[in-house]
Backbone as XML, in Angstrom:
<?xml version="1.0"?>
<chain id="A" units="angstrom">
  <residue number="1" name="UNK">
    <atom name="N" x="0.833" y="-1.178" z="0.000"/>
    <atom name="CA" x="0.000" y="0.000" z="0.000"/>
    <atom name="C" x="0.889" y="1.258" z="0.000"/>
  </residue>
  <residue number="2" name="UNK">
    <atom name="N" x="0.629" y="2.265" z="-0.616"/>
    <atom name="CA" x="1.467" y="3.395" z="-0.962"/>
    <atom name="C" x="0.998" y="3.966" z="0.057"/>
  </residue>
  <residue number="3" name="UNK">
    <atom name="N" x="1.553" y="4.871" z="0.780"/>
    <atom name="CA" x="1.614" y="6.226" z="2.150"/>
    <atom name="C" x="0.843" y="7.604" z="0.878"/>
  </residue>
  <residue number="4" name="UNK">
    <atom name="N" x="0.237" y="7.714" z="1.288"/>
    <atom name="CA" x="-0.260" y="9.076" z="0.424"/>
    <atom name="C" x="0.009" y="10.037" z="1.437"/>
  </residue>
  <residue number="5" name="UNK">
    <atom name="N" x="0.848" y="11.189" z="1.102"/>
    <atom name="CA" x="1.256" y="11.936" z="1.965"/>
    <atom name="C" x="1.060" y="13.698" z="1.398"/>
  </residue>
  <residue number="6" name="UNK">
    <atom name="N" x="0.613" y="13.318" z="0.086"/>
    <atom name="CA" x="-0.078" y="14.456" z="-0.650"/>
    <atom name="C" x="-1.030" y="14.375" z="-1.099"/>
  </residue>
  <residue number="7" name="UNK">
    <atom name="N" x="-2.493" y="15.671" z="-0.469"/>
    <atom name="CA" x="-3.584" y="15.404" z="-0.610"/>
    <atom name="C" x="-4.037" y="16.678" z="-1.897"/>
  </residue>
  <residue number="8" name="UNK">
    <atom name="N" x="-5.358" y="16.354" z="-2.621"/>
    <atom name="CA" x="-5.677" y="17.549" z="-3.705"/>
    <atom name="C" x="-6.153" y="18.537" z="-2.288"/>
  </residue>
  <residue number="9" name="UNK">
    <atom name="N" x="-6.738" y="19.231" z="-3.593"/>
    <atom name="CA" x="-7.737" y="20.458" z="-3.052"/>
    <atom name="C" x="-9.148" y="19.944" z="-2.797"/>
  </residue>
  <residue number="10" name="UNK">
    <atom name="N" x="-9.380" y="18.678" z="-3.428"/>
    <atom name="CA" x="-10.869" y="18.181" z="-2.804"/>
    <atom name="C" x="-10.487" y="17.408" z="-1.339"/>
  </residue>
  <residue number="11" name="UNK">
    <atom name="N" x="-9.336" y="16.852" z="-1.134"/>
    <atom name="CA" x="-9.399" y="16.028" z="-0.076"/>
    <atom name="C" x="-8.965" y="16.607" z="0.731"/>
  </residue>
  <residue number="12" name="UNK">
    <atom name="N" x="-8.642" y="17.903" z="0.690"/>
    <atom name="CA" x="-8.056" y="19.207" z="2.037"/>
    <atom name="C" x="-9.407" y="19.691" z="2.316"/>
  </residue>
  <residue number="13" name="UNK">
    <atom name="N" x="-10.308" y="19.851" z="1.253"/>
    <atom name="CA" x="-11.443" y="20.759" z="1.791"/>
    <atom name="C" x="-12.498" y="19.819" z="2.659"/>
  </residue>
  <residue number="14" name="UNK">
    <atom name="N" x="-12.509" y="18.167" z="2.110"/>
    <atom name="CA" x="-13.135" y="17.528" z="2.815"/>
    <atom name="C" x="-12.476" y="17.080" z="4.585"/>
  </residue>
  <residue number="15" name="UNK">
    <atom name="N" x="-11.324" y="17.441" z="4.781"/>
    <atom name="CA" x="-10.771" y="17.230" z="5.991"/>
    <atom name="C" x="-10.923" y="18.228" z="6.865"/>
  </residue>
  <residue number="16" name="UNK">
    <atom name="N" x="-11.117" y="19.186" z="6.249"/>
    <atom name="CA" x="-11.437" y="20.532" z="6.906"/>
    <atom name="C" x="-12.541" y="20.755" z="6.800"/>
  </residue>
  <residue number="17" name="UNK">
    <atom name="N" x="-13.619" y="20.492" z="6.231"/>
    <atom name="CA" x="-15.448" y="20.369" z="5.823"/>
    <atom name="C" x="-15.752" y="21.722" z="5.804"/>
  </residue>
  <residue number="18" name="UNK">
    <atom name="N" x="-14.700" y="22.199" z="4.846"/>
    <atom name="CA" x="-14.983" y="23.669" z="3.756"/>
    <atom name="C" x="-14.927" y="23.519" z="2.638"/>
  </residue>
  <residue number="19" name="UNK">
    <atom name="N" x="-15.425" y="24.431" z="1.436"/>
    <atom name="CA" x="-15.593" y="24.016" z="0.166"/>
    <atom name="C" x="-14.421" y="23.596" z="-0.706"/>
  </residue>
  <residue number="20" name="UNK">
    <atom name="N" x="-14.307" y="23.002" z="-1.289"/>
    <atom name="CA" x="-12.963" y="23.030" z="-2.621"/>
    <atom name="C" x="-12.773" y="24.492" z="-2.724"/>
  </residue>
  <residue number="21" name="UNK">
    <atom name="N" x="-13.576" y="25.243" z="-3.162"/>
    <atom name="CA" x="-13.538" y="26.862" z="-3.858"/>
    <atom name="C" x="-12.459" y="27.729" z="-2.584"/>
  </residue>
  <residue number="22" name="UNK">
    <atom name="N" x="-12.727" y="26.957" z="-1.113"/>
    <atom name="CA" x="-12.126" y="28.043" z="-0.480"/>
    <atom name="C" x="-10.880" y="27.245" z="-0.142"/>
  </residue>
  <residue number="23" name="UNK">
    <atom name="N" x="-10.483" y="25.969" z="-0.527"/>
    <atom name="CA" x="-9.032" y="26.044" z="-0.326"/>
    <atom name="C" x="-8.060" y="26.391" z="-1.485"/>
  </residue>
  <residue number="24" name="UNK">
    <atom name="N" x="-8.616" y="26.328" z="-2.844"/>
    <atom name="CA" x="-8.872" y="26.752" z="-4.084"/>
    <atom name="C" x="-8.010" y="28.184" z="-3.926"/>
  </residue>
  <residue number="25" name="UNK">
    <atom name="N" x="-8.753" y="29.120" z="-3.002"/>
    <atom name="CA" x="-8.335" y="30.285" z="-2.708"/>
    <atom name="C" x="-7.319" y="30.663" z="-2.014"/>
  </residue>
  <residue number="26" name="UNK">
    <atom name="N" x="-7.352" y="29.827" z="-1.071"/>
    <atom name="CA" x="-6.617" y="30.395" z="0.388"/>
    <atom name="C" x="-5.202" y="29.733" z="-0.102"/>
  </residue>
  <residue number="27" name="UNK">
    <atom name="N" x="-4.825" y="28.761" z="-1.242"/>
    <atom name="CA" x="-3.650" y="28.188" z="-1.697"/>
    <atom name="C" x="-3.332" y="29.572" z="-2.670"/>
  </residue>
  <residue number="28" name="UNK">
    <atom name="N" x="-4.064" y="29.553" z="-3.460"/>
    <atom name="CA" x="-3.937" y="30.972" z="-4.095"/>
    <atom name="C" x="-3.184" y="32.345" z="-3.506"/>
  </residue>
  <residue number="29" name="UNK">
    <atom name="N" x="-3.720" y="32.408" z="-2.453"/>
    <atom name="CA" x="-3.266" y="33.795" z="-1.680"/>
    <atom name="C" x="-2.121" y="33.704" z="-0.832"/>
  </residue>
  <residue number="30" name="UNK">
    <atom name="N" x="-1.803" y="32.706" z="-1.169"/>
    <atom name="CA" x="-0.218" y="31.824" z="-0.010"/>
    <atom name="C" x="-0.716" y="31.995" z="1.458"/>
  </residue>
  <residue number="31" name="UNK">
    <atom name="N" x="-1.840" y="31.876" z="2.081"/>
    <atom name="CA" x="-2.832" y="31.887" z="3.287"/>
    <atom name="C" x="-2.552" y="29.937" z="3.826"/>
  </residue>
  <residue number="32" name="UNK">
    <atom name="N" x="-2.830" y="28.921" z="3.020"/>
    <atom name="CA" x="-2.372" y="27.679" z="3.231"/>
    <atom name="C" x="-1.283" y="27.174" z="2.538"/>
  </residue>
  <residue number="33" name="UNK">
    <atom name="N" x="-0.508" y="26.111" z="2.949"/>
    <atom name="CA" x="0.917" y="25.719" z="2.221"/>
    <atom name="C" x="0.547" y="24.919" z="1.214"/>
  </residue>
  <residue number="34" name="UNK">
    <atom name="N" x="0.983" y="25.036" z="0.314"/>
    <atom name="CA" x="0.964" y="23.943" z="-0.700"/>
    <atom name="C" x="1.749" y="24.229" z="-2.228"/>
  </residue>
  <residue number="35" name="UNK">
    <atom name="N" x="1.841" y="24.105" z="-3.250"/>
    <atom name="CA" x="2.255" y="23.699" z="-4.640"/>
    <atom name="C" x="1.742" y="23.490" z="-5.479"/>
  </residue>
  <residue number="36" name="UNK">
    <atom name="N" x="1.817" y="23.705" z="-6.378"/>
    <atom name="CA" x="1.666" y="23.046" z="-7.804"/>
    <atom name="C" x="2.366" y="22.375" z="-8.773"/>
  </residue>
  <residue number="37" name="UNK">
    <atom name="N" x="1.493" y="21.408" z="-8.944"/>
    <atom name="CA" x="1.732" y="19.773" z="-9.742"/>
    <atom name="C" x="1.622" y="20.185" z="-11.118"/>
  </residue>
  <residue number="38" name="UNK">
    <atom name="N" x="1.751" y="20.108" z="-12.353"/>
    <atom name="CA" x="1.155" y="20.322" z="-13.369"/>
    <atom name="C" x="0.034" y="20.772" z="-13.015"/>
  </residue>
  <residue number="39" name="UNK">
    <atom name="N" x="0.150" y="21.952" z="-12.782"/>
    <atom name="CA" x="-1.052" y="22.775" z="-12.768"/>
    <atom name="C" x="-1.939" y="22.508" z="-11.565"/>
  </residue>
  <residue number="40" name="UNK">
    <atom name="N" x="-2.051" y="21.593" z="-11.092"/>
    <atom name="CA" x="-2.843" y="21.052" z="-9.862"/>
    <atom name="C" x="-2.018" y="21.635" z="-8.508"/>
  </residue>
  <residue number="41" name="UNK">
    <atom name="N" x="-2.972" y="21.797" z="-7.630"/>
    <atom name="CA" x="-2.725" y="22.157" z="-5.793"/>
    <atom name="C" x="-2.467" y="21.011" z="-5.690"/>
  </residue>
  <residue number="42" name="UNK">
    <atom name="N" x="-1.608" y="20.351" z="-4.596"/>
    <atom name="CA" x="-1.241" y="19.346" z="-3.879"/>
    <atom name="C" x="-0.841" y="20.165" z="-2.573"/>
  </residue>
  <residue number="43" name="UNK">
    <atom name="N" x="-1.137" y="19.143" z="-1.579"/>
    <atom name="CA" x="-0.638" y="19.568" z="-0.379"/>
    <atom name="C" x="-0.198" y="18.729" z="0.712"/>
  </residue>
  <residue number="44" name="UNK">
    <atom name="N" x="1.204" y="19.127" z="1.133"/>
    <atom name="CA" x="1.792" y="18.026" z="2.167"/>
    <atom name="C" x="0.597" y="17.791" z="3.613"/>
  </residue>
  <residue number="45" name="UNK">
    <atom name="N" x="0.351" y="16.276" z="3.956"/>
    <atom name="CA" x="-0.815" y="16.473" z="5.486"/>
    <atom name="C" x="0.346" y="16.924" z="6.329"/>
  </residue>
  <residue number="46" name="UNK">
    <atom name="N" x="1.640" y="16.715" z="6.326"/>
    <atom name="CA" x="2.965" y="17.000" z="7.234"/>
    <atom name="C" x="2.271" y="18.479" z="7.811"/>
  </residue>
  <residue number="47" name="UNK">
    <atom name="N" x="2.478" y="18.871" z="6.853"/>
    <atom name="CA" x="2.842" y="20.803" z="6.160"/>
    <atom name="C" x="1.138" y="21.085" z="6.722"/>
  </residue>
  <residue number="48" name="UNK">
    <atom name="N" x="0.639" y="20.782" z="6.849"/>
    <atom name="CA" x="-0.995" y="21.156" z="6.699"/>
    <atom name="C" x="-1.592" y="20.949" z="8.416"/>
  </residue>
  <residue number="49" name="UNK">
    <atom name="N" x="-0.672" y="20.343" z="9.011"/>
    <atom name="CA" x="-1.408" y="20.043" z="10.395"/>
    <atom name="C" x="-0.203" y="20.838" z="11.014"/>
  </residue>
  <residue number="50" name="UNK">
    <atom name="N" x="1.187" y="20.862" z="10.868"/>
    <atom name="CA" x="2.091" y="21.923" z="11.139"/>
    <atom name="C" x="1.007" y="23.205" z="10.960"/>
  </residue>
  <residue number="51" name="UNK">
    <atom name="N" x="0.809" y="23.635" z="10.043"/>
    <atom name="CA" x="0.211" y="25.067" z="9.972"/>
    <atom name="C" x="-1.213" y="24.878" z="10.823"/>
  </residue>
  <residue number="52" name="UNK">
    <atom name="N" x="-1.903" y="23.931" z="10.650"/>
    <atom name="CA" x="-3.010" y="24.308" z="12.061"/>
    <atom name="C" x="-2.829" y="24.200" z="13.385"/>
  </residue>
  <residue number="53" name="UNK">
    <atom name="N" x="-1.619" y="23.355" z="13.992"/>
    <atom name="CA" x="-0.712" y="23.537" z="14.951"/>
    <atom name="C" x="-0.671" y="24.982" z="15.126"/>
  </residue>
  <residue number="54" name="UNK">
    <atom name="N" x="0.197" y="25.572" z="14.484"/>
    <atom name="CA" x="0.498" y="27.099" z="14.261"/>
    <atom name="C" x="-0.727" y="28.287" z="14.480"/>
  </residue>
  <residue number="55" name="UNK">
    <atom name="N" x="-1.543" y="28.085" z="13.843"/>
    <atom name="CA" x="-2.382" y="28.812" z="14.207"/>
    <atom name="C" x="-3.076" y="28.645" z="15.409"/>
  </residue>
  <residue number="56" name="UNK">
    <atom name="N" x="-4.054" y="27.653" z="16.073"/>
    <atom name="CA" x="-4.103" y="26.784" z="17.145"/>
    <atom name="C" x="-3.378" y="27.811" z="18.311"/>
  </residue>
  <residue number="57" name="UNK">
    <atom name="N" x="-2.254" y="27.714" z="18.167"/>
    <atom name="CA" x="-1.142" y="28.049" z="19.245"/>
    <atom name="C" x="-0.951" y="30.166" z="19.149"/>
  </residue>
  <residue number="58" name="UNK">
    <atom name="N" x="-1.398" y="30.634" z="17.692"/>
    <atom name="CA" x="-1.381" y="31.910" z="17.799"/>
    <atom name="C" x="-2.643" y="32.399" z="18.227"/>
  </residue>
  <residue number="59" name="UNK">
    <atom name="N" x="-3.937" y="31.664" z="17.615"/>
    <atom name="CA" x="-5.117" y="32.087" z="18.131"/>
    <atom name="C" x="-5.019" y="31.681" z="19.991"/>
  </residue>
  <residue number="60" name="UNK">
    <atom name="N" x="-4.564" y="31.158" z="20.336"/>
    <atom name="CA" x="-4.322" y="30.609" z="21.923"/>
    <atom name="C" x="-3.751" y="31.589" z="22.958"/>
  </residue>
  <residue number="61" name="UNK">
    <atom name="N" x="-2.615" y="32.296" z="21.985"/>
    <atom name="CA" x="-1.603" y="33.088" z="22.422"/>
    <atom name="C" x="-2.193" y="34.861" z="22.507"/>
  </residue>
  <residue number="62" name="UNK">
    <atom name="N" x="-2.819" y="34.986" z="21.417"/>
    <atom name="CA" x="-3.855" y="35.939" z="21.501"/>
    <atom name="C" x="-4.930" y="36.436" z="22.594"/>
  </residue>
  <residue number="63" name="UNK">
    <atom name="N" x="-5.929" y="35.347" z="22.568"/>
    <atom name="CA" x="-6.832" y="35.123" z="23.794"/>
    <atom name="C" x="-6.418" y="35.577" z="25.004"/>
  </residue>
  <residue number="64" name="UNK">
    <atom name="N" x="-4.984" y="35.046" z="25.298"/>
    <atom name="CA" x="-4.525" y="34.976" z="26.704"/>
    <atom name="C" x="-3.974" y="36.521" z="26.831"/>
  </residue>
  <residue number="65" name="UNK">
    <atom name="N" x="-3.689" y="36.988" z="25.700"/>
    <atom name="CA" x="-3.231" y="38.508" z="25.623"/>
    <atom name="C" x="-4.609" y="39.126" z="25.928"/>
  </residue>
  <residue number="66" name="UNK">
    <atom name="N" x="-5.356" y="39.065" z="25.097"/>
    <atom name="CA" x="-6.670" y="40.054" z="25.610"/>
    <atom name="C" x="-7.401" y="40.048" z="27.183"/>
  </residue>
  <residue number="67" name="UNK">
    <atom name="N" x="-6.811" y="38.631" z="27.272"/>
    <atom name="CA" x="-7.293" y="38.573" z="28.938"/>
    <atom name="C" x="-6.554" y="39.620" z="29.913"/>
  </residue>
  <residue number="68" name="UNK">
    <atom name="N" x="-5.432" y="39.987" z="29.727"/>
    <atom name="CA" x="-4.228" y="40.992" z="30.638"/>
    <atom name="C" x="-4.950" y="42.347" z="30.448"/>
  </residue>
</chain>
């Protein structure tokens, strides 16, 4: 069985249960990590849970600021 370790733009939006159109975008605007394949988005899950890690931890870091 092959490790699939690069997902499209349909199988990012279904992991996240937002549209194709808006990861479509947000790859577009360099907002999520990813590449292009011949023309196609691909995206590392490595690279993709790193960056919601990341945010996770800034939206966290925030909160605790507005509390002071």
């Amino acid at each position: 069985m092959i490790d699939k370790s690069y997902l499209s733009v349909e199988e990012v939006a279904k992991q996240f249960g937002v549209n194709a159109t808006t990861v479509y975008r947000l790859a577009q605007q360099g907002k999520i990590p990813g590449f292009k394949v011949g023309g196609q988005w691909r995206f590392s899950l490595e690279m993709l849970e790193s960056w919601v890690a990341d945010r996770v931890t800034l939206e966290r870091l925030k909160a605790e600021d507005q509390q002071k």
